[in-house]
C-alpha positions as CSV (number, residue, x, y, z in Angstrom):
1,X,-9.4,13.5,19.4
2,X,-10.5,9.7,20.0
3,X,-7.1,7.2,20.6
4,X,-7.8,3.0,20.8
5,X,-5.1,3.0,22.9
6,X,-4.0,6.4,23.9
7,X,-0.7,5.6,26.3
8,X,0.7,4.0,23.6
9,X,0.0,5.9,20.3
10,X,1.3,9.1,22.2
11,X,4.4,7.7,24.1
12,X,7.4,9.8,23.3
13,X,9.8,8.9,20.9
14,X,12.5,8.5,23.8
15,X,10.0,5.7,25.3
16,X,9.2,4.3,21.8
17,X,12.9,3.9,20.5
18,X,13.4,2.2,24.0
19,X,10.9,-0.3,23.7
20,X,11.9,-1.0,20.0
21,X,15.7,-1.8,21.3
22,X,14.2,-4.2,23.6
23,X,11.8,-5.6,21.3
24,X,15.0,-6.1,18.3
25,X,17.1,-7.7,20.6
26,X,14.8,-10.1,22.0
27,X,13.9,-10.8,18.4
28,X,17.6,-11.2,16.7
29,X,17.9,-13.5,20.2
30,X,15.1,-16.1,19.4
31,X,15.5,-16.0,15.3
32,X,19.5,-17.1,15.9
33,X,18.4,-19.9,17.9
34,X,14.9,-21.0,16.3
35,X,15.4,-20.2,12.7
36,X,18.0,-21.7,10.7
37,X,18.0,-19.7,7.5
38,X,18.7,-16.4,9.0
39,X,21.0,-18.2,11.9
40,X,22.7,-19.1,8.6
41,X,22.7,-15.3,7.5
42,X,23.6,-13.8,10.5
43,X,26.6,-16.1,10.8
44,X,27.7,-15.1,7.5
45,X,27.6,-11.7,8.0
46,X,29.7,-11.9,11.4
47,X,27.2,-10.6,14.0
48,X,25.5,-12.3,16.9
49,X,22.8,-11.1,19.1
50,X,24.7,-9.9,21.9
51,X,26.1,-7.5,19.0
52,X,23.0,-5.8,18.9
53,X,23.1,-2.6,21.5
54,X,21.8,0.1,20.1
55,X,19.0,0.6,17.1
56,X,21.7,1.6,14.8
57,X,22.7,-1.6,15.1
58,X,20.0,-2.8,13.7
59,X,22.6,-1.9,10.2
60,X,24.9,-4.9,10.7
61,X,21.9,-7.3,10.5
62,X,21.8,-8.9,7.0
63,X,19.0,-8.0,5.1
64,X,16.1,-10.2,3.9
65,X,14.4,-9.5,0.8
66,X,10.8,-11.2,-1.5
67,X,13.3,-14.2,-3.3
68,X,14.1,-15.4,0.3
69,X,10.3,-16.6,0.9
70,X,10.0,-17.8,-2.4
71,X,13.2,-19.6,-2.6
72,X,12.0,-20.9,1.1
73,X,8.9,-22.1,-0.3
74,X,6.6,-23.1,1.4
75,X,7.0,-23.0,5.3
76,X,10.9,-22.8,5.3
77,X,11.1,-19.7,7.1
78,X,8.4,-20.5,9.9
79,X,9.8,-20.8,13.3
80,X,6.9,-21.8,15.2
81,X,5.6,-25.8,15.2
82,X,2.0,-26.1,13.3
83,X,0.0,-26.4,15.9
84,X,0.7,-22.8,16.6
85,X,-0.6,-21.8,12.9
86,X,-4.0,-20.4,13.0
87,X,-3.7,-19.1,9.7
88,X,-2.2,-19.2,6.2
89,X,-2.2,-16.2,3.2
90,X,-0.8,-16.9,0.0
91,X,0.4,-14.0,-2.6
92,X,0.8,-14.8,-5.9
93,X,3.7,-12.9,-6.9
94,X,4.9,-11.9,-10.3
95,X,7.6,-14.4,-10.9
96,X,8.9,-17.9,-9.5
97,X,6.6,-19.4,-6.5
98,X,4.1,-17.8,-4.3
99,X,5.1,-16.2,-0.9
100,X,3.0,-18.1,1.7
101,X,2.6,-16.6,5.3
102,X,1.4,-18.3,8.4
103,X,0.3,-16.6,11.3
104,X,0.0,-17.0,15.0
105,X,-3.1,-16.0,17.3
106,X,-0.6,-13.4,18.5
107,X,-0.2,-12.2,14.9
108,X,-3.4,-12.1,14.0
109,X,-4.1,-9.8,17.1
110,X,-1.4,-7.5,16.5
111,X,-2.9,-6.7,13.2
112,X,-6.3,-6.4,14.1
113,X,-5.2,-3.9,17.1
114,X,-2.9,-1.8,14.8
115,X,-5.9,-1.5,12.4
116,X,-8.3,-0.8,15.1
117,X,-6.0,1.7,16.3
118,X,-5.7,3.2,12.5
119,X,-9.4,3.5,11.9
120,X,-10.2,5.6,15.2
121,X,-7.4,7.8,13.8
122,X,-9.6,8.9,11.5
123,X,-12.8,8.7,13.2
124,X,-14.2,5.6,12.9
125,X,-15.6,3.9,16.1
126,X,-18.4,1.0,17.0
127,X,-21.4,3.2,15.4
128,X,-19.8,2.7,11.9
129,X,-20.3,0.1,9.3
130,X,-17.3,-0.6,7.0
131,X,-18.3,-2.2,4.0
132,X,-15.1,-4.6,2.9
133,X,-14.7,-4.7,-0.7
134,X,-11.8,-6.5,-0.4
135,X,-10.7,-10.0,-2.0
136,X,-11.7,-12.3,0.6
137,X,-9.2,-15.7,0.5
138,X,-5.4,-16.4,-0.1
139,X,-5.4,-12.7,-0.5
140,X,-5.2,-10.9,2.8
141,X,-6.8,-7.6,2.2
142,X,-10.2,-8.8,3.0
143,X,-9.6,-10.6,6.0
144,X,-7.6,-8.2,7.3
145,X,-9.9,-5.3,7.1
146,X,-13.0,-7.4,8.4
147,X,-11.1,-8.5,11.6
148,X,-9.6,-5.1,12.4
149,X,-13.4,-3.7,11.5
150,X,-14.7,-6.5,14.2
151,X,-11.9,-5.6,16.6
152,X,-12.8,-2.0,16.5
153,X,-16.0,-2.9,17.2
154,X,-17.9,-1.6,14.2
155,X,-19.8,-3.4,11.7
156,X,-18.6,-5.6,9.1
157,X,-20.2,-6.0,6.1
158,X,-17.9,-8.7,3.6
159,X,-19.1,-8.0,0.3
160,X,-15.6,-9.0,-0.9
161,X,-15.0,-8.1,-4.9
162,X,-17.1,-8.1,-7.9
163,X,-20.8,-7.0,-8.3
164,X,-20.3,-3.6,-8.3
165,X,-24.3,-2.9,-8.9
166,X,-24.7,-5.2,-5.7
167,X,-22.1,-3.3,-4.0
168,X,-23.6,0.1,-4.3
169,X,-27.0,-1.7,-3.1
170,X,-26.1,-2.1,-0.1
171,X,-24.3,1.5,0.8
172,X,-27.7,2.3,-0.1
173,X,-29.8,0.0,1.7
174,X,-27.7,-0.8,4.9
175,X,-25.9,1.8,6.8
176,X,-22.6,1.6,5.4
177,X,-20.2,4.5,6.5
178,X,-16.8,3.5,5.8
179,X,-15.5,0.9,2.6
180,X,-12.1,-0.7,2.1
181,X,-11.2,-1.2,-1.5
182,X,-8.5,-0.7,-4.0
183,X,-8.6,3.5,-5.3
184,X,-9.6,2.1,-9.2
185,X,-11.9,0.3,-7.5
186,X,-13.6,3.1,-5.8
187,X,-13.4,5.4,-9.1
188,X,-15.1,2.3,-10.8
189,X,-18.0,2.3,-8.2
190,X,-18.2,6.3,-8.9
191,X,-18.8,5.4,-12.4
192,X,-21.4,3.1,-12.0
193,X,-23.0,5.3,-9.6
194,X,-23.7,8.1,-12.4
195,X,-24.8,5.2,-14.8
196,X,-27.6,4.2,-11.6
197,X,-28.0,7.7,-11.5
198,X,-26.9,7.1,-7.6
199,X,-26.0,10.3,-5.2
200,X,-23.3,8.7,-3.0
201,X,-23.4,12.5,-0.9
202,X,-27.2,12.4,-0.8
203,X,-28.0,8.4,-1.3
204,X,-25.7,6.4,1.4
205,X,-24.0,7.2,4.8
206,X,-20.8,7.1,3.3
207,X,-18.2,8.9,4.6
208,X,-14.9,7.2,4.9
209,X,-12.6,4.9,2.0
210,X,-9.9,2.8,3.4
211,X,-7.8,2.3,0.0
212,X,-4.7,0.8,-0.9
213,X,-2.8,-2.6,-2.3
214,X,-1.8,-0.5,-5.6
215,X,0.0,3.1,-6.0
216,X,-2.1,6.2,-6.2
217,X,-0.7,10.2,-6.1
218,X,-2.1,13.0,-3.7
219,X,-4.0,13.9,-6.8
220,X,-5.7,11.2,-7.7
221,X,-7.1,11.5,-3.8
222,X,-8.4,15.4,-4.4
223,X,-10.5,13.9,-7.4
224,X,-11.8,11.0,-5.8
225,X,-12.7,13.1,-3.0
226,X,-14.5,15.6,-5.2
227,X,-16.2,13.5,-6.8
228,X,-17.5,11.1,-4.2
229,X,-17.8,13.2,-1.1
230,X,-15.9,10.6,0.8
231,X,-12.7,11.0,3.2
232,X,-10.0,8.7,1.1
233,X,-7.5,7.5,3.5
234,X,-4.2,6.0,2.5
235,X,-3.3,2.5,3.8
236,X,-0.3,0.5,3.8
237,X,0.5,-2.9,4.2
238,X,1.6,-6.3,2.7
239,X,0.9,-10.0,3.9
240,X,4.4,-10.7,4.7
241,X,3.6,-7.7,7.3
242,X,0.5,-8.5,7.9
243,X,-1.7,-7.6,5.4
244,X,-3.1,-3.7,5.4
245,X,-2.1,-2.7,8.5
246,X,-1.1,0.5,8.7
247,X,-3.3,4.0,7.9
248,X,-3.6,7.4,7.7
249,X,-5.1,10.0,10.5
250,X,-7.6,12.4,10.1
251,X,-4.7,14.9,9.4
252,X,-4.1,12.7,5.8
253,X,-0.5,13.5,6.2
254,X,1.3,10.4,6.3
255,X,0.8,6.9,7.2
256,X,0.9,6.2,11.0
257,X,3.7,2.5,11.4
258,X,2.9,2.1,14.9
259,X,6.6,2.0,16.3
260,X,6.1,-1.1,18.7
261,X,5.3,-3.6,16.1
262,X,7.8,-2.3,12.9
263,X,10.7,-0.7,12.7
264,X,11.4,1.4,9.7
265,X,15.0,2.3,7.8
266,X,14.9,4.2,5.1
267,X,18.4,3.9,3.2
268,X,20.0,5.2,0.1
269,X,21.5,3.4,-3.2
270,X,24.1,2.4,-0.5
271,X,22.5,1.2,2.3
272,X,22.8,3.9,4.3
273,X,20.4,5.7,6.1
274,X,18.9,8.8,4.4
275,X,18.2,11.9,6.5
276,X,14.5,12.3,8.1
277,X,11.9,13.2,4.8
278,X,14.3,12.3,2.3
279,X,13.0,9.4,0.2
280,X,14.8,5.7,-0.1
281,X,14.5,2.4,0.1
282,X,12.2,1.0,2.6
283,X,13.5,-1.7,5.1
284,X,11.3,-3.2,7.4
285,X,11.6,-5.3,10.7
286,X,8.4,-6.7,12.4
287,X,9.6,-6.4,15.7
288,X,6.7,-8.8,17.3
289,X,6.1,-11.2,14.4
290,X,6.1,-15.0,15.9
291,X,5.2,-17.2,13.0
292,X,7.9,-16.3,10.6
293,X,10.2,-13.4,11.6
294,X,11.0,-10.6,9.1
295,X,14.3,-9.1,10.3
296,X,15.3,-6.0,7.5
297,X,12.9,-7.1,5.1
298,X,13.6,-4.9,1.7
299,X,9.9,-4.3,0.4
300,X,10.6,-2.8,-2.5
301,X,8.7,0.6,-1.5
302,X,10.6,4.3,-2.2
303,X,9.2,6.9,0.6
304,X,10.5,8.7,3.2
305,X,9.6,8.8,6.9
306,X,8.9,11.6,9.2
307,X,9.0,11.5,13.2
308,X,8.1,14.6,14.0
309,X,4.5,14.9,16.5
310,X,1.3,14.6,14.3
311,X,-1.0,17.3,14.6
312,X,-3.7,14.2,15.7
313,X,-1.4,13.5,18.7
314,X,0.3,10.5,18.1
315,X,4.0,10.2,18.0
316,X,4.5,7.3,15.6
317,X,6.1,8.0,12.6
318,X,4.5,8.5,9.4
319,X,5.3,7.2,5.8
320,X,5.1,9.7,3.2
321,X,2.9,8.6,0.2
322,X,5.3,5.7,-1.7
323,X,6.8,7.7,-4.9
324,X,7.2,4.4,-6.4
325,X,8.9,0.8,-6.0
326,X,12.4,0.2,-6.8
327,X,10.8,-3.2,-8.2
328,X,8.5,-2.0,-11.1
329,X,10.7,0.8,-12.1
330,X,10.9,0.9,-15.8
331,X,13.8,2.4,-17.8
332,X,13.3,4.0,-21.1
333,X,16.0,5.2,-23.3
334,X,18.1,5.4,-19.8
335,X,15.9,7.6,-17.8
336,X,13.9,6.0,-14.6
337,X,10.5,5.9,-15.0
338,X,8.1,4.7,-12.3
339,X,4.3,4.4,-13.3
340,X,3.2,6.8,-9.9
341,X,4.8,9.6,-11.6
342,X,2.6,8.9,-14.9
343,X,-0.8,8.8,-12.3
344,X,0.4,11.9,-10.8
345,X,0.5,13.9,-14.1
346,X,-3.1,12.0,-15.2
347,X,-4.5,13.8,-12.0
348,X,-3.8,17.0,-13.1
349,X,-5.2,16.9,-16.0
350,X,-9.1,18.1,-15.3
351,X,-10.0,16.1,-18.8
352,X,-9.0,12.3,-17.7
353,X,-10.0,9.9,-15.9
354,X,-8.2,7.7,-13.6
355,X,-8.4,4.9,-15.7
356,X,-4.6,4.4,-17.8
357,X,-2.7,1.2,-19.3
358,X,0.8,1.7,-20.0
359,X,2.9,-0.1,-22.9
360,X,6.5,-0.8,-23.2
361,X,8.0,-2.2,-26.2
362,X,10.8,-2.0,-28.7
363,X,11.4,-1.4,-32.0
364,X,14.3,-1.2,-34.0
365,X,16.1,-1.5,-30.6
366,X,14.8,1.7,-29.1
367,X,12.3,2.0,-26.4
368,X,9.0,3.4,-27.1
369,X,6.4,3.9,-24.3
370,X,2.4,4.2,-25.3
371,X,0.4,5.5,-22.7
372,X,-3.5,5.5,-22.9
373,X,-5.8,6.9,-21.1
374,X,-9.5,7.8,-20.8
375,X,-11.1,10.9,-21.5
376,X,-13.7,11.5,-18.8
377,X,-17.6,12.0,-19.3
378,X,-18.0,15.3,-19.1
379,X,-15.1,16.1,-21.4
380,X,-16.1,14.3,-23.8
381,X,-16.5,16.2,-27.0
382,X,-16.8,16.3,-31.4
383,X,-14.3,19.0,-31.3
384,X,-11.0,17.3,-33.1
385,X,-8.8,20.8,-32.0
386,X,-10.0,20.6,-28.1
387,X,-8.8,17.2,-28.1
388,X,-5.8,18.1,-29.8
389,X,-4.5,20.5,-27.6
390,X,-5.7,18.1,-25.0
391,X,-3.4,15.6,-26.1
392,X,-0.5,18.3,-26.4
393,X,-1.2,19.1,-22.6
394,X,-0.3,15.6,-21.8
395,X,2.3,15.3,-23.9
396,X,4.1,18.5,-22.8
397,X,3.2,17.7,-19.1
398,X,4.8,13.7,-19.4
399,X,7.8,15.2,-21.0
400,X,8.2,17.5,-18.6
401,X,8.1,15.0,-15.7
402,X,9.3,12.2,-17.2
403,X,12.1,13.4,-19.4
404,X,11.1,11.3,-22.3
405,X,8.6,11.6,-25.3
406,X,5.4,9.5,-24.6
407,X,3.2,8.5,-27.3
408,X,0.1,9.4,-26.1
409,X,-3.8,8.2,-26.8
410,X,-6.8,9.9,-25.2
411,X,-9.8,6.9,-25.3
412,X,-13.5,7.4,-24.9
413,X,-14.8,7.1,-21.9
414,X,-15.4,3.3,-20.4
415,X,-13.0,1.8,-23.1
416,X,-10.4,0.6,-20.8
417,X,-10.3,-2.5,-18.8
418,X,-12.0,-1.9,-15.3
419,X,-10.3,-4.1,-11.8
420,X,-12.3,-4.8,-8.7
421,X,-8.8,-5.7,-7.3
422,X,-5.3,-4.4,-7.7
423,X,-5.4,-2.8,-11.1
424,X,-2.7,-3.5,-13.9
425,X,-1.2,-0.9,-15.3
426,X,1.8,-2.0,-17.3
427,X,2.7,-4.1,-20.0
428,X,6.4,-4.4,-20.6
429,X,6.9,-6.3,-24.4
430,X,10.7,-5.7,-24.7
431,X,12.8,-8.8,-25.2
432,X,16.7,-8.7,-24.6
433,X,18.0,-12.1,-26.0
């Protein structure tokens, strides 16, 4: 087993929790004095850095959440003078203003290190060439991933988004062993493959996908993998953290947070913490972030975290794959319904693609939910009672899961709308007024 830095991705958890205490308190410590918005929070909330003794204490920290670095917009929340800015990434949000992040050189290293210690995880070293088909720009996937590539000492190849004949091109031509892209992305690539009549097992060197920026299920993994040949590794991340910075091991069984640069809480409805592998909220501190500190930042995210020794070695612990966002849930007829549990049930269906759309709307003041999704090549067929009782599969599998009736609408294959980046898959219509 190949570590980046082995003393420190196999410290015990003892040594870990330890340096995390010292790491919070000098934190809390310089964001009271340098940063008046959360000075302003903390003084609120009746706690002061000296109260901070233990990690538990970590719970009488007020949280932070996405509206504070909007309503902050744009540099409000930086505590560092410009000079000290190396770098800006802007995220354009769903409502209100962008987020806008700055970064230090020390921020920027921390995040190519924990993503050159992620990709040797699972087996990538200085003989591989990662192809990054991520968005290169305000967004921060691309940068991201071609910096921790170049940290790692690999190859980088930044063929950013779009051009997807291009793209395949070069896994053929050069010898790319590893891209980073968004999952729909990589199914779209699959798809133009077989349209170039392209091998990807027998035609490229590629071995290794580094996907994330939207939600995909376990299942959706086992096809892509089947399909492609490839190793498809989770990846988590966000550009208030740092953009993609945290992965998968070879082991695929939860998402290595390196301990000395994030703390994690996972808490219930109440704020509470949950117990180890149950799922909750996810709350975030960076504990080494210097351009803007994120002190219990409340992403959004619903998983569930797990300390326990990998069977790679490393004792960090892992994120289970996110089971949804308590953001994007959507209720129907009072039942939560997150769109991850729709993917999941689309993966076991042999028949579909990966490719979905989901439609919310009203009528007559009751919810109705539309799902469609595509029927894949090789299932496609003249035979009205096969795609019947494909349809009533579906049906009876959503209603199952979901607890509600979902209209549902099997589509030829290539019909829906294809994403190089993070793929929509909802459209909510209902109106309240």
């Amino acid at each position: 087993m190949e570590y980046w830095n082995k003393e420190m991705e196999t410290m015990p958890r003892k040594d870990l929790e330890a340096l995390q205490l010292k790491l919070l308190k000098k934190l809390v410590s310089e964001t009271y004095r340098d940063s008046p918005f959360y000075s302003a929070k903390m003084k609120k909330a009746g706690v002061k850095p000296e109260d901070i003794k233990t990690l538990d204490d970590v719970r009488k920290l007020p949280m932070m959440k996405k509206t504070d670095l909007r309503d902050n917009y744009p540099d409000k929340l930086f505590v560092r003078p410009q000079k000290d800015i190396i770098r800006y990434h802007v995220s354009s949000g769903t409502t209100g203003k962008p987020t806008v992040v700055g970064y230090t050189r020390n921020d920027l290293d921390n995040w190519s290190e924990s993503l050159a210690r992620a990709f040797t995880s699972f087996g990538l070293g200085e003989d591989d060439v990662i192809q990054v088909s991520n968005g290169y720009g305000l967004f921060s996937g691309g940068l991201g991933m071609h910096y921790g590539a170049e940290r790692l000492g690999a190859t980088a190849l930044p063929a950013s988004t779009g051009n997807t004949n291009r793209q395949i091109e070069l896994m053929i031509d050069l010898p790319v062993t590893a891209i980073a892209c968004t999952p729909s992305y990589m199914f779209h690539i699959a798809d133009e493959c077989d349209k170039m009549k392209v091998d990807l097992r027998k035609d490229t060197k590629l071995r290794a996908g580094i996907l994330g920026a939207e939600p995909w299920s376990e299942s959706m993994r086992k096809k892509l993998q089947d399909r492609t040949g490839i190793m498809a590794q989770n990846c988590y991340g966000a550009s208030e953290l740092s953009g993609p910075m945290f992965t998968e091991c070879s082991e695929q069984n939860g998402i290595h947070v390196w301990a000395d640069l994030c703390l994690v809480e996972i808490l219930d409805k109440n704020g509470e913490p949950v117990k180890e592998g149950e799922k909750g909220d996810m709350v975030l501190t960076m504990l080494q972030k210097e351009a803007f500190p994120l002190i219990r930042y409340k992403i959004g995210d619903i998983s569930s975290l797990e300390w326990e020794k990998c069977a790679c070695g490393r004792t960090h612990p892992r994120l289970q794959r996110l089971s949804g966002r308590s953001d994007d849930m959507l209720i129907i007829r009072g039942i939560n319904v997150f769109p991850s549990q729709v993917e999941d049930v689309i993966g076991m269906m042999p028949f579909l693609s990966p490719f979905y759309h989901i439609t919310v709307s009203a009528e007559n003041y009751m919810d109705r939910m539309v799902l469609e999704v595509e029927l894949n090549e090789e299932s496609l067929t003249d035979d009205m009672n096969l795609l019947n009782r494909m349809s009533r599969t579906l049906d009876q599998k959503l209603k199952e899961v979901l607890n509600i009736k979902v209209d549902v609408k099997i589509v030829l294959p290539g019909t829906m709308k294809r994403f190089e980046g993070k793929a929509k898959h909802v459209t909510d219509t209902r109106t309240y007024e």
